[in-house]
C-alpha positions in Angstrom: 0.0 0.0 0.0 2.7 2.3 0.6 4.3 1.8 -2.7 0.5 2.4 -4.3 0.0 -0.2 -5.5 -3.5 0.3 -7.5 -5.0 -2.9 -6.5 -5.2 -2.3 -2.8 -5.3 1.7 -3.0 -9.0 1.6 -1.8 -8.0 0.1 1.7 -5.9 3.0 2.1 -9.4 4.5 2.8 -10.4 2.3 5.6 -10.2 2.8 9.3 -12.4 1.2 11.2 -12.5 -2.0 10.9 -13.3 -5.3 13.5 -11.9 -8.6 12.4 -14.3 -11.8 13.5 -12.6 -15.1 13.9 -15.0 -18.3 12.7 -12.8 -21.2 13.3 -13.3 -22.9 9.9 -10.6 -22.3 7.6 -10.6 -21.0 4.2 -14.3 -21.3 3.4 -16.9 -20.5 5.9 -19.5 -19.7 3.7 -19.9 -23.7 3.2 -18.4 -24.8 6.1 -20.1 -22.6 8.8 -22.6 -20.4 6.6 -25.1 -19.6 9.8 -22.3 -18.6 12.0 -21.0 -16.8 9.2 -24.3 -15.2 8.7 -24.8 -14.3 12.2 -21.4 -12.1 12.3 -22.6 -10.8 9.4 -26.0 -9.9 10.7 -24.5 -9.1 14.5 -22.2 -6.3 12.1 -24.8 -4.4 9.9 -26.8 -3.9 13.7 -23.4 -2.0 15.1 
């Protein structure tokens, strides 16, 4: 980012941010999709 690299020049932009940990590896859309939609859910209500 500080070189500018284009492809990441919007996350420059961001700062605010909360990281959630789901314990599932690489794809928790298939391996955990209601916890993943409840962090999902539990973030738009913050």
């Amino acid at each position: 980012m500080d070189a500018g690299d284009p492809n990441v020049s919007e996350l420059t932009h961001i700062h605010n941010v909360e990281y959630v940990d789901l314990p599932t590896g690489h794809w928790p859309q298939f391996t955990r999709p209601a916890d993943l939609s409840a962090a999902i859910l539990a973030a738009v209500d913050r």
